[in-house]
Backbone as a chain_set.jsonl record, in Angstrom:
{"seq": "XXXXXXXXXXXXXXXXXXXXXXXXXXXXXXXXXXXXXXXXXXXXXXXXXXXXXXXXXXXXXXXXXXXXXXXXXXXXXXXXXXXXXXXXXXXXXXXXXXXXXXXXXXXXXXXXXXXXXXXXXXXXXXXXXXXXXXXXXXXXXXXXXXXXXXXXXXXXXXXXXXXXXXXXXXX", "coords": {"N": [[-4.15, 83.995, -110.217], [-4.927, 84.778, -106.613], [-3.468, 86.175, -104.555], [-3.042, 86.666, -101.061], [-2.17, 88.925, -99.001], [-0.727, 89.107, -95.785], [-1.337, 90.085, -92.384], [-1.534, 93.474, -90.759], [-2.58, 96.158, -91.802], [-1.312, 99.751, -91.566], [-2.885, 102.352, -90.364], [-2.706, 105.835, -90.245], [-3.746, 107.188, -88.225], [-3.107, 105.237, -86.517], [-0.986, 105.468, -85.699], [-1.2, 108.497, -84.585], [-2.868, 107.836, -82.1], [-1.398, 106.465, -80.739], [-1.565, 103.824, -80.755], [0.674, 102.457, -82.481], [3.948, 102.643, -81.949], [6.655, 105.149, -83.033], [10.033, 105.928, -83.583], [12.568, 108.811, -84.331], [15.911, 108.403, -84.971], [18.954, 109.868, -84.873], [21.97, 109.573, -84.761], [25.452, 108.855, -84.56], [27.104, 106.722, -86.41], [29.819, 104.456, -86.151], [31.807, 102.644, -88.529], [33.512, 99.866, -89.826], [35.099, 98.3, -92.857], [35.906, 95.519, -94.661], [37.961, 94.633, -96.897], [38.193, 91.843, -97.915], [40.412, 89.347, -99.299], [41.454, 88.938, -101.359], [40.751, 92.233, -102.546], [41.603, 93.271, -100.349], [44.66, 93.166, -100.581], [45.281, 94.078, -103.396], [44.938, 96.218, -102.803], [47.034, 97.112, -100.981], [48.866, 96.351, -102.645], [48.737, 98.954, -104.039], [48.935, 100.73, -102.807], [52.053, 100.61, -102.698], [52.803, 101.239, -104.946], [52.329, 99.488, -107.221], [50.266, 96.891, -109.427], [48.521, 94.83, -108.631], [47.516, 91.006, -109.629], [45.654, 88.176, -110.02], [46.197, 84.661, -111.03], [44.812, 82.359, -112.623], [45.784, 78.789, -112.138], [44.152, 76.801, -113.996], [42.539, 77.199, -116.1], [44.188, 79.331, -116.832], [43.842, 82.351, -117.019], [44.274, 85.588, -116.099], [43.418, 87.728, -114.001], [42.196, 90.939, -112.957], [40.632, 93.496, -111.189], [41.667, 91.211, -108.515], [40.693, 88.148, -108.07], [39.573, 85.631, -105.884], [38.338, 82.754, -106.386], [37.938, 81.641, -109.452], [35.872, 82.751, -111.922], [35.235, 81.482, -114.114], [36.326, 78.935, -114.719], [35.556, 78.02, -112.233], [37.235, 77.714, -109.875], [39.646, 77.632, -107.73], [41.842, 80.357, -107.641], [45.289, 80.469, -108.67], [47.656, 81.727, -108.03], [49.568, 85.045, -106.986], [50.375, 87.838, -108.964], [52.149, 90.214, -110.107], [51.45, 92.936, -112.079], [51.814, 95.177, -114.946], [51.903, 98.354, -115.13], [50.75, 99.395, -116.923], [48.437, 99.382, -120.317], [45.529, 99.478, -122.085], [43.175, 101.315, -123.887], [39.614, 99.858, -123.545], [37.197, 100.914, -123.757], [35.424, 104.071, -123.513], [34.337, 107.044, -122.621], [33.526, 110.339, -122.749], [32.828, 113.185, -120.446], [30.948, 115.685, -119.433], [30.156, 115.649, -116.833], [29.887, 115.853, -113.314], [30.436, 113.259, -110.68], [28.864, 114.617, -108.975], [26.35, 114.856, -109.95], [26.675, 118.385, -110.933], [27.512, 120.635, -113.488], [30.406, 120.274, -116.002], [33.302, 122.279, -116.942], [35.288, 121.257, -118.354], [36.446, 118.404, -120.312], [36.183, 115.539, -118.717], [37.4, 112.03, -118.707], [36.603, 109.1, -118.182], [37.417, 105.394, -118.432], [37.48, 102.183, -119.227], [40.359, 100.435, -118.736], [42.381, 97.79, -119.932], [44.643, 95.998, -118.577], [48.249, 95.729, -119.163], [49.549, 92.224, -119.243], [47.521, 91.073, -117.908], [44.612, 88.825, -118.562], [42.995, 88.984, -121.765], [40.305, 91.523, -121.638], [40.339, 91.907, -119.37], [40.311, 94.28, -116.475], [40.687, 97.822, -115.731], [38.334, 100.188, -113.923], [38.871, 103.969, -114.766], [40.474, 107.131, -114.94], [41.187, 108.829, -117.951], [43.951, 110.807, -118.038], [45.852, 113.921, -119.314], [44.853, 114.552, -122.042], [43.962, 117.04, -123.04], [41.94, 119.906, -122.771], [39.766, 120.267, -124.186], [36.727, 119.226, -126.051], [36.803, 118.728, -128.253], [39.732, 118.39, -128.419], [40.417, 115.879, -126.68], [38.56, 113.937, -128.257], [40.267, 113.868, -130.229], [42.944, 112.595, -129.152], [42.109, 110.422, -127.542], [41.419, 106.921, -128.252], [39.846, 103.717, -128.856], [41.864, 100.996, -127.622], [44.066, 102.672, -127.141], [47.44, 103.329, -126.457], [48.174, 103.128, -122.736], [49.493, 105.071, -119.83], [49.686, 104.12, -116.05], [50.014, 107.244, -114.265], [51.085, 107.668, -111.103], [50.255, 108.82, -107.189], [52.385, 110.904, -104.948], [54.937, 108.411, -103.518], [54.905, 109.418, -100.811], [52.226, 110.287, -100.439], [50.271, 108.189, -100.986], [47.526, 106.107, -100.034], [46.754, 103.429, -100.187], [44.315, 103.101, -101.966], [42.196, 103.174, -104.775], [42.355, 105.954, -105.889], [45.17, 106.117, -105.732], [46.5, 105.948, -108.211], [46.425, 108.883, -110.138], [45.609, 109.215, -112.103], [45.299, 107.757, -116.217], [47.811, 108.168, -118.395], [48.112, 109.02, -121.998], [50.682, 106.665, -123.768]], "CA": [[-3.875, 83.559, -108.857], [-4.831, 85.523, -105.66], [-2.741, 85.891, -103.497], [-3.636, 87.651, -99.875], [-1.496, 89.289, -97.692], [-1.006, 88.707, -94.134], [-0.612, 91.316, -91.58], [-2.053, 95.049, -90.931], [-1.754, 97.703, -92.617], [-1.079, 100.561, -90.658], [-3.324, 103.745, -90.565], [-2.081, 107.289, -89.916], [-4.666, 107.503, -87.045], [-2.51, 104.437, -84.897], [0.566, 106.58, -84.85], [-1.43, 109.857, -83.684], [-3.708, 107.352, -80.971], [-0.21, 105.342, -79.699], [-1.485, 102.72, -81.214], [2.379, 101.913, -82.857], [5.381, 103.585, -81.27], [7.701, 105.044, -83.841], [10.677, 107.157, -83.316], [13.461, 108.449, -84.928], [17.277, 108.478, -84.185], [20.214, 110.494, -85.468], [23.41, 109.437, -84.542], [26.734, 108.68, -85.819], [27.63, 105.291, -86.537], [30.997, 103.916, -86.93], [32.053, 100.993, -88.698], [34.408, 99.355, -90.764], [35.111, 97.444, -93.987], [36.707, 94.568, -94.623], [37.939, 94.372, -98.241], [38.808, 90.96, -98.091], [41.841, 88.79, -98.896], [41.771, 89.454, -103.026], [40.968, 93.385, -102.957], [42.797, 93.927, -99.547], [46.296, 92.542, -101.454], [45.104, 94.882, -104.394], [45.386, 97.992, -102.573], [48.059, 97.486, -100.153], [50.168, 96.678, -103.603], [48.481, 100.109, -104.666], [49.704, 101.908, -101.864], [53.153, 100.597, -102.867], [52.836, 101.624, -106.784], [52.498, 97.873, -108.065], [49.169, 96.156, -109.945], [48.761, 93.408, -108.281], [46.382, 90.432, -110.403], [45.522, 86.491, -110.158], [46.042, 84.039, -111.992], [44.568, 80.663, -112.259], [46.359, 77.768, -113.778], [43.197, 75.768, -114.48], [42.257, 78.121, -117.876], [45.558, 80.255, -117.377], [43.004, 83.481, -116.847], [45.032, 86.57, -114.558], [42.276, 88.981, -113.582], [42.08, 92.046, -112.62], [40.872, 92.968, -110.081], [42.063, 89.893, -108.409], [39.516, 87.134, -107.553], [40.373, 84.562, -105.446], [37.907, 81.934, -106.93], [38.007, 81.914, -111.243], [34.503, 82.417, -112.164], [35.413, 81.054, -115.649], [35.965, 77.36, -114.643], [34.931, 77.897, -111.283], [38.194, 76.976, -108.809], [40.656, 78.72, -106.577], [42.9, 80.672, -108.295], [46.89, 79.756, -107.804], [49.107, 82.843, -107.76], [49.478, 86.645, -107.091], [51.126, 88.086, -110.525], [52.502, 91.177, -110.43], [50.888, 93.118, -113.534], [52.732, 96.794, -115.388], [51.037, 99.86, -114.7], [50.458, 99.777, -118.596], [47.488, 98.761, -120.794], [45.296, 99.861, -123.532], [41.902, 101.723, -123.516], [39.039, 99.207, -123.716], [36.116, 101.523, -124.117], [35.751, 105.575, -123.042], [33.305, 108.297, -122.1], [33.846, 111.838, -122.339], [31.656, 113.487, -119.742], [31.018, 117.077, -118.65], [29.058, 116.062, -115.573], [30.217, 115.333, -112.005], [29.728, 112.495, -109.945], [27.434, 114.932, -107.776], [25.555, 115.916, -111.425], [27.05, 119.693, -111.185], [28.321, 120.257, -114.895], [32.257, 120.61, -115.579], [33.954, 123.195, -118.048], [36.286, 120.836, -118.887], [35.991, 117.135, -120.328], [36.637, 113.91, -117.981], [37.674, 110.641, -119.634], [36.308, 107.514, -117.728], [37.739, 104.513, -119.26], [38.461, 100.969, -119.017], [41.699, 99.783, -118.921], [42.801, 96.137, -120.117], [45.723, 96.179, -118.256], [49.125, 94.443, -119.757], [49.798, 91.095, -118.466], [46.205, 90.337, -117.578], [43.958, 88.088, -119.428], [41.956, 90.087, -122.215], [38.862, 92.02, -121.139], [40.198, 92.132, -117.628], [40.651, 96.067, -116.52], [39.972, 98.453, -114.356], [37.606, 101.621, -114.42], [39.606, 104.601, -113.985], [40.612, 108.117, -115.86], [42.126, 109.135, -118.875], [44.157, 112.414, -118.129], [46.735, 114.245, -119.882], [44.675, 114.703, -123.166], [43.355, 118.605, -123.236], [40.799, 120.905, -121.907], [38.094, 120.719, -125.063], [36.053, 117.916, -126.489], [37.858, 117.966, -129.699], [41.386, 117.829, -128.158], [40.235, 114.829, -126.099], [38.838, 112.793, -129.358], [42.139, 113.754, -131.342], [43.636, 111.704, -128.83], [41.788, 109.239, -126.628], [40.363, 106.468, -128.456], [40.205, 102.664, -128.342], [43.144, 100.481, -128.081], [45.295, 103.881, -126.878], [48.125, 102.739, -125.157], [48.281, 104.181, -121.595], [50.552, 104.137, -118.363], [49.709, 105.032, -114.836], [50.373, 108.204, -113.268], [50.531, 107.646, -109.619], [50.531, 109.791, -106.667], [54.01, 110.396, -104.97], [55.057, 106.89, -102.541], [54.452, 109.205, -99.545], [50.788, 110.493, -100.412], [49.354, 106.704, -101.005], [47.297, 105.21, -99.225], [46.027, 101.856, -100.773], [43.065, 103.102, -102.041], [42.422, 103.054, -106.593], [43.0, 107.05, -106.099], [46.856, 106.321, -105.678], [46.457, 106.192, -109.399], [45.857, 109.984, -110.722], [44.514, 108.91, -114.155], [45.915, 106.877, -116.905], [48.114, 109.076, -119.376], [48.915, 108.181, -122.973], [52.198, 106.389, -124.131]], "C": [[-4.049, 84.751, -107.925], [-4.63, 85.57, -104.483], [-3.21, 87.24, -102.211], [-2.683, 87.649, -98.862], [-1.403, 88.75, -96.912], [-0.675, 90.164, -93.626], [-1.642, 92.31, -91.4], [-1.761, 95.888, -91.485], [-2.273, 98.547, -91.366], [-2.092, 102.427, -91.3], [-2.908, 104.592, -89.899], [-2.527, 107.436, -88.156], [-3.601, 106.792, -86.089], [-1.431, 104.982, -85.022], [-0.005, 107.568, -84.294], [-2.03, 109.206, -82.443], [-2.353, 106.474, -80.448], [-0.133, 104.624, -79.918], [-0.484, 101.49, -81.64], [2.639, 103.312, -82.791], [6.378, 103.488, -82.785], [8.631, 105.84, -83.706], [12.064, 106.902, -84.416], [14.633, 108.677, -84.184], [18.409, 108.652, -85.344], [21.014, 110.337, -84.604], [24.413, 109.181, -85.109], [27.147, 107.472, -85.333], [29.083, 104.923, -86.703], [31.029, 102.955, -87.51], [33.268, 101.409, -89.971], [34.049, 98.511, -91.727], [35.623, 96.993, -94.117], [36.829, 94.718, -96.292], [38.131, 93.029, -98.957], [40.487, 90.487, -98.402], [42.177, 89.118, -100.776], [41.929, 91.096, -103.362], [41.892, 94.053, -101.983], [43.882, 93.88, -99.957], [46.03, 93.437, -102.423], [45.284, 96.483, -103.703], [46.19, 98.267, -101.715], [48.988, 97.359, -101.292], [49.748, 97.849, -104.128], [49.312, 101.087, -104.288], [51.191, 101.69, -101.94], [53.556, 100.927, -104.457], [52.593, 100.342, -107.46], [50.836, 98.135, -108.415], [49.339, 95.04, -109.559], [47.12, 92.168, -109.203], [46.515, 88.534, -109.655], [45.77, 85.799, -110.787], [45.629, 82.512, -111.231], [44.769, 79.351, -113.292], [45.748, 76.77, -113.905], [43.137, 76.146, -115.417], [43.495, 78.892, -118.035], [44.973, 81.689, -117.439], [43.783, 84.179, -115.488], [43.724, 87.758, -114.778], [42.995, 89.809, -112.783], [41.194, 93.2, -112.282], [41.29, 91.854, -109.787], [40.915, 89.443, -107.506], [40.658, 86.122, -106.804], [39.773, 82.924, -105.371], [37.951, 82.386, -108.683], [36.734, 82.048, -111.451], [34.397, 82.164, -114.219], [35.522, 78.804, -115.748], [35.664, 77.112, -113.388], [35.963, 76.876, -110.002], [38.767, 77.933, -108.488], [41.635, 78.876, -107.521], [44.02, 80.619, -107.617], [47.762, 80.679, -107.155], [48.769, 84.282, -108.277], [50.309, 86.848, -108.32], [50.839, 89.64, -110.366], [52.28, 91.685, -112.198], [51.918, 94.37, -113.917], [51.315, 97.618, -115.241], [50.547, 100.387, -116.203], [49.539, 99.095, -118.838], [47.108, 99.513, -122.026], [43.761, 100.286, -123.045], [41.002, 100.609, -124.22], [37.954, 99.857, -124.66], [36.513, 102.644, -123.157], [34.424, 105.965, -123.211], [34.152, 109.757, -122.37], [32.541, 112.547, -121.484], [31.916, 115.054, -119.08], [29.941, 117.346, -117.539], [29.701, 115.346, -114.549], [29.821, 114.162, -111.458], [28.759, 112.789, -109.527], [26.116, 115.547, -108.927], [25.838, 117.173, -111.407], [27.788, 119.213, -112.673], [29.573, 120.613, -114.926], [32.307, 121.667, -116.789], [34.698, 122.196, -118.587], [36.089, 119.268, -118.604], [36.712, 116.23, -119.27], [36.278, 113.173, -118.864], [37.399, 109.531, -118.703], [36.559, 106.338, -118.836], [38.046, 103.275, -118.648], [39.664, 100.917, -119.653], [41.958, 98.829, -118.752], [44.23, 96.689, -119.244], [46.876, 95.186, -118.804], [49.978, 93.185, -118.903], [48.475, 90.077, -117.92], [45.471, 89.933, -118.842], [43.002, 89.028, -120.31], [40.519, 90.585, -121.819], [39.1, 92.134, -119.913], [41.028, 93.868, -117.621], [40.398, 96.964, -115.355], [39.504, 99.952, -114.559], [38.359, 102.786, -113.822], [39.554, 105.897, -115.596], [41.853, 108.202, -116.774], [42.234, 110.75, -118.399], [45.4, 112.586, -119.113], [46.007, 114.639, -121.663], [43.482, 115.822, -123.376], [42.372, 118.676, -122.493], [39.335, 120.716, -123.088], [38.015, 118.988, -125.838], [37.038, 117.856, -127.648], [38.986, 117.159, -129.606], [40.988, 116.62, -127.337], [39.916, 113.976, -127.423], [39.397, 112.911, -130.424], [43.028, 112.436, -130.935], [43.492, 110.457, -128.233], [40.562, 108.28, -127.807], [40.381, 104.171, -128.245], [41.302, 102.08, -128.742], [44.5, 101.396, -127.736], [46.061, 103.158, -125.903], [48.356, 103.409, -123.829], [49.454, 104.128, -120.437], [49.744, 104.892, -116.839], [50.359, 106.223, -113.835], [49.982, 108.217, -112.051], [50.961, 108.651, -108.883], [52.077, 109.715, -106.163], [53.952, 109.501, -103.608], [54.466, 108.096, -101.233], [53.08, 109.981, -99.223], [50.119, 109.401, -101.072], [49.116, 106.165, -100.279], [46.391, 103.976, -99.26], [44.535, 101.813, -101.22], [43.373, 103.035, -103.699], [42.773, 104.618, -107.015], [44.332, 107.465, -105.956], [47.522, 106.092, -107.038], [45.933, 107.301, -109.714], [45.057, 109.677, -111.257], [45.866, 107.819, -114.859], [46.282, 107.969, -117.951], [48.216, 108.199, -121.08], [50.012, 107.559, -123.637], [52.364, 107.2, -125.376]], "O": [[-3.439, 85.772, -108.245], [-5.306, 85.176, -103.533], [-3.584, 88.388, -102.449], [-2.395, 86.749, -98.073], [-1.948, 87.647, -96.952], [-0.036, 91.069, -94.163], [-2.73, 92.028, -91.903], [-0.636, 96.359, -91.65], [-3.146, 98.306, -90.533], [-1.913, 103.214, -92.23], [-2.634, 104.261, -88.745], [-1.812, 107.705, -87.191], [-3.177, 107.374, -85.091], [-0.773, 104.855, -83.989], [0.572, 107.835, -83.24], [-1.818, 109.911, -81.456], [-2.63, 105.703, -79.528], [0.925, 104.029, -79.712], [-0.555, 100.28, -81.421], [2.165, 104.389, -83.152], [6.736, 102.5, -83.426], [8.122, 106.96, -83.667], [12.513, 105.912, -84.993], [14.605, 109.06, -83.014], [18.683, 107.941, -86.311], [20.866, 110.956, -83.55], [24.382, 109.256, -86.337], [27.47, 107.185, -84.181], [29.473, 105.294, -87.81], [30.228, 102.102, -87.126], [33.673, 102.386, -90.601], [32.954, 97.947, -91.703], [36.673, 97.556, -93.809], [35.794, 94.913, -96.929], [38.223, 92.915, -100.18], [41.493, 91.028, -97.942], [43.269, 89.535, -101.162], [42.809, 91.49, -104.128], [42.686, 94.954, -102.253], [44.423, 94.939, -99.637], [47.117, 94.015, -102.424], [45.694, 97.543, -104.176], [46.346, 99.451, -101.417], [49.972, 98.095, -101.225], [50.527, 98.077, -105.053], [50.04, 101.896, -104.864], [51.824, 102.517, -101.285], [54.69, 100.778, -104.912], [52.804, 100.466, -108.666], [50.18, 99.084, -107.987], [50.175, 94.254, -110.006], [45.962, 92.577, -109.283], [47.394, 88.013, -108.969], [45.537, 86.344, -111.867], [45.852, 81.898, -110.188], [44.345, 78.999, -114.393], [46.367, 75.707, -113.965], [43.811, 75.434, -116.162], [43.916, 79.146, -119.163], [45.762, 82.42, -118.037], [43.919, 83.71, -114.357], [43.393, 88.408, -115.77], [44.017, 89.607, -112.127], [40.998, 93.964, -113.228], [41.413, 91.142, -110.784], [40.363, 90.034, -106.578], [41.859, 85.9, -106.963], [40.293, 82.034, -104.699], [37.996, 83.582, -108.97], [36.224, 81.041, -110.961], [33.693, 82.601, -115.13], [35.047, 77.904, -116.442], [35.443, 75.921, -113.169], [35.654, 75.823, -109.444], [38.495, 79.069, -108.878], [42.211, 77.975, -108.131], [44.092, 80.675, -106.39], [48.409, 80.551, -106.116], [48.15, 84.688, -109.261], [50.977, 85.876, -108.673], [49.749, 90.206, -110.448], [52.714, 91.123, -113.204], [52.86, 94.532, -113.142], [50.107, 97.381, -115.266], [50.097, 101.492, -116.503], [49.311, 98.158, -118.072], [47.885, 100.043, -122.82], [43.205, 99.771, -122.075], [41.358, 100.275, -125.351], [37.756, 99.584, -125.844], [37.403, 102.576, -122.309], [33.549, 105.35, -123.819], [35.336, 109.974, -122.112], [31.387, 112.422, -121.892], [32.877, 115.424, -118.405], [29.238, 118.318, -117.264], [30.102, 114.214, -114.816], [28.655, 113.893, -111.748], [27.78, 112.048, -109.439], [25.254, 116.402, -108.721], [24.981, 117.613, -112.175], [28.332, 118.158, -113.0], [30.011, 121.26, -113.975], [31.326, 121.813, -117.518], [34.728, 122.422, -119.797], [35.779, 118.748, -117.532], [37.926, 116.365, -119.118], [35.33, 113.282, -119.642], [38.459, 108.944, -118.489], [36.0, 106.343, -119.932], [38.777, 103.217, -117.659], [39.956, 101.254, -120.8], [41.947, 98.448, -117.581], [44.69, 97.816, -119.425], [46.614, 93.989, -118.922], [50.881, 93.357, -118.084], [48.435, 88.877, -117.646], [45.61, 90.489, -119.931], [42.258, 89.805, -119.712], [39.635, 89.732, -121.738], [38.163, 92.465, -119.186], [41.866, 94.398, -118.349], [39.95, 96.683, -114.243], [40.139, 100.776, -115.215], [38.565, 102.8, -112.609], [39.007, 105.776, -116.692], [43.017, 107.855, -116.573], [41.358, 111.612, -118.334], [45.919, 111.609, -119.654], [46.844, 115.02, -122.481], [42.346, 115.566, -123.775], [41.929, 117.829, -121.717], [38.168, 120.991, -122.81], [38.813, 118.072, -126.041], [37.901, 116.999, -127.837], [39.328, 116.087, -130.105], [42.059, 116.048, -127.54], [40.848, 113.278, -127.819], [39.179, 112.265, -131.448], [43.578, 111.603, -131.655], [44.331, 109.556, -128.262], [39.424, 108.62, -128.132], [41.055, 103.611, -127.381], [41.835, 102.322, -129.825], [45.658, 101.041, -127.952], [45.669, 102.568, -124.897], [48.859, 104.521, -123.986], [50.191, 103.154, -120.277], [49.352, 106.057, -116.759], [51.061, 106.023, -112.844], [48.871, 108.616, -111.701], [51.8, 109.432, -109.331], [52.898, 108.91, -106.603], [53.128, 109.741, -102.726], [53.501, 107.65, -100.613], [52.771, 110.291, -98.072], [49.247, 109.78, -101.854], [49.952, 105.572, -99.596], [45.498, 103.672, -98.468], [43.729, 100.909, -100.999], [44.538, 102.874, -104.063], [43.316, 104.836, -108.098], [44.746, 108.624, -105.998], [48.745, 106.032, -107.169], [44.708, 107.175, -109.705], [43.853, 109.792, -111.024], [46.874, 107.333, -114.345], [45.383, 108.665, -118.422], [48.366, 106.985, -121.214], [50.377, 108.427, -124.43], [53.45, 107.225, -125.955]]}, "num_chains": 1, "name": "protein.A"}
């Protein structure tokens, strides 16, 4: 099948002859974000130390994050459900590279966390701390199924964001 364009293509020449006007523009934008009505409720109970989750009593499924449709039988979930700041490691990373790719001296633990009270497989991506400075001493201790708790910051440095959780330590 051959399919044919529409349009012009643009040669170098009609930007140097005027041909097409192009300019650029640096400025500073503001704006905002709406997080909605499921993750906004998730991080104003952050900023108060709670886990806040869903549940929906069509399947009986509490997520985490909280949805505010089920995408399991596909309806409005019923009720907010206070979750524990406890869980269990799903799956883990050990990583000695930065978000910005600079390398680290010292391992980071990215992990899911099932959290307890929520439906299995529901979690949330976040760090394992508290378990050493060297690769070894990290898989002595972090592995799946570890039970964990949240170390949060203190009530009056939170501000409803998922960093009002340090990391996740081990029980």
């Amino acid at each position: 099948m051959d399919v044919k364009l529409r349009g012009t293509a643009l040669r170098e020449d009609d930007f140097r002859s005027g041909k097409v006007l192009a300019a650029e523009w640096r400025g500073k934008i503001d704006y905002r974000w709406d997080a909605g009505v499921a993750i906004g409720q998730f991080l104003n109970a952050l900023k108060e130390g709670r886990l806040l989750g869903r549940k929906c009593h069509g399947c009986g499924r509490t997520t985490i994050p909280p949805r505010m449709f089920c995408e399991k039988c596909f309806r409005r979930s019923d009720e907010w459900v206070v979750l524990k700041d406890t869980g269990r490691v799903n799956t883990f990373s050990v990583s000695f590279v930065n978000w910005d790719a600079s390398r680290r001296t010292t391992p980071q633990v990215p992990a899911v966390i099932e959290i307890d009270g929520a439906s299995p497989g529901m979690g949330i991506l976040h760090l394992i701390g508290d378990v050493g400075t060297t690769l070894e001493e990290v898989l002595a201790k972090v592995r799946v199924g570890l039970p964990v708790q949240a170390v949060w910051k203190p009530p009056e440095q939170r501000q409803g964001e998922i960093t009002d959780i340090l990391h996740f330590r081990p029980l």
